[in-house]
BADREN-515839 format. One record per residue (C-alpha): x negated, y negated, z; residue in three letters. Coordinates in steps of 0.25 Angstrom, whole numbers, padded with zeros to 4 digits, always signed. Layout:
<sites>
XYZALA;...
</sites>
This chain:
<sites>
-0728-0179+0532UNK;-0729-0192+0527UNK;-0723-0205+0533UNK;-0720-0212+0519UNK;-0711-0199+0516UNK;-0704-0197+0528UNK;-0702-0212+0529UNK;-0695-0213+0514UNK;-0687-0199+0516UNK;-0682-0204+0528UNK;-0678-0218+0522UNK;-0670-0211+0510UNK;-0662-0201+0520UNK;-0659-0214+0526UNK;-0655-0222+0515UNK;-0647-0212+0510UNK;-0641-0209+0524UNK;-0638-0224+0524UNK;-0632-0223+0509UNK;-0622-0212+0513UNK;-0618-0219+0527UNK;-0613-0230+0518UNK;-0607-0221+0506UNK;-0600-0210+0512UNK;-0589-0217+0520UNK;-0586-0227+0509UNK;-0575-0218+0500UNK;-0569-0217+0514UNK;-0567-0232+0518UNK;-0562-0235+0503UNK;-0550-0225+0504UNK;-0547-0234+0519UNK;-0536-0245+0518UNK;-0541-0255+0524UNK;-0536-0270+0523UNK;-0546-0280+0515UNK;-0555-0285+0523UNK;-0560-0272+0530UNK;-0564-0267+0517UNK;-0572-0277+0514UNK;-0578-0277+0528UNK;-0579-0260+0526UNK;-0587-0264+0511UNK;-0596-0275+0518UNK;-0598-0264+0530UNK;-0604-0254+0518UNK;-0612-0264+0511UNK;-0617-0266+0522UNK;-0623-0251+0522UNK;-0628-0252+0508UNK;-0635-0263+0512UNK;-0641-0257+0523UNK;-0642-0245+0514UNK;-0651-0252+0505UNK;-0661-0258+0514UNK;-0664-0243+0519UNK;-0668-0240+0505UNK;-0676-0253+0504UNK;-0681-0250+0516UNK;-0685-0235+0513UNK;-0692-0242+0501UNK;-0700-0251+0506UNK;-0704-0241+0518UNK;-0708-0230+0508UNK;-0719-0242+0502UNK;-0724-0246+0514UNK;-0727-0233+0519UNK;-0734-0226+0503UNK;-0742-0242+0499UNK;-0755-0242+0506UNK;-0754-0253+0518UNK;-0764-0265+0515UNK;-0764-0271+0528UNK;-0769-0258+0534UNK;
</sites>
């Protein structure tokens, strides 16, 4: 099996898995009434996760290179 295709399958199932964390229980906290200023904390609290959301992509990225380029200083 190889390690570049095990380490980028596992990547995207956690990317995604992140992704739907983040998704699934927004239509839930929109129909919430909440005052003001815990909305906005609620929205910085999920943009948060997209961020986090999109490092684990850039990470899956950069991880599937480093592992398929030939490695010079070997």
């Amino acid at each position: 099996m190889s390690e570049s295709n095990a380490l980028l399958a596992a990547g995207i199932v956690n990317t995604v898995l992140d992704l739907a964390v983040v998704v699934i229980p927004i239509p839930t906290i929109r129909r919430l009434q909440l005052p003001y200023r815990q909305q906005i904390l609620l929205i910085l609290l999920f943009g948060t996760g997209f961020v986090i959301t999109v490092a684990g992509a850039v990470r899956t990225y950069y991880i599937w290179k480093v592992t398929t380029n030939w490695d010079k200083t070997w």
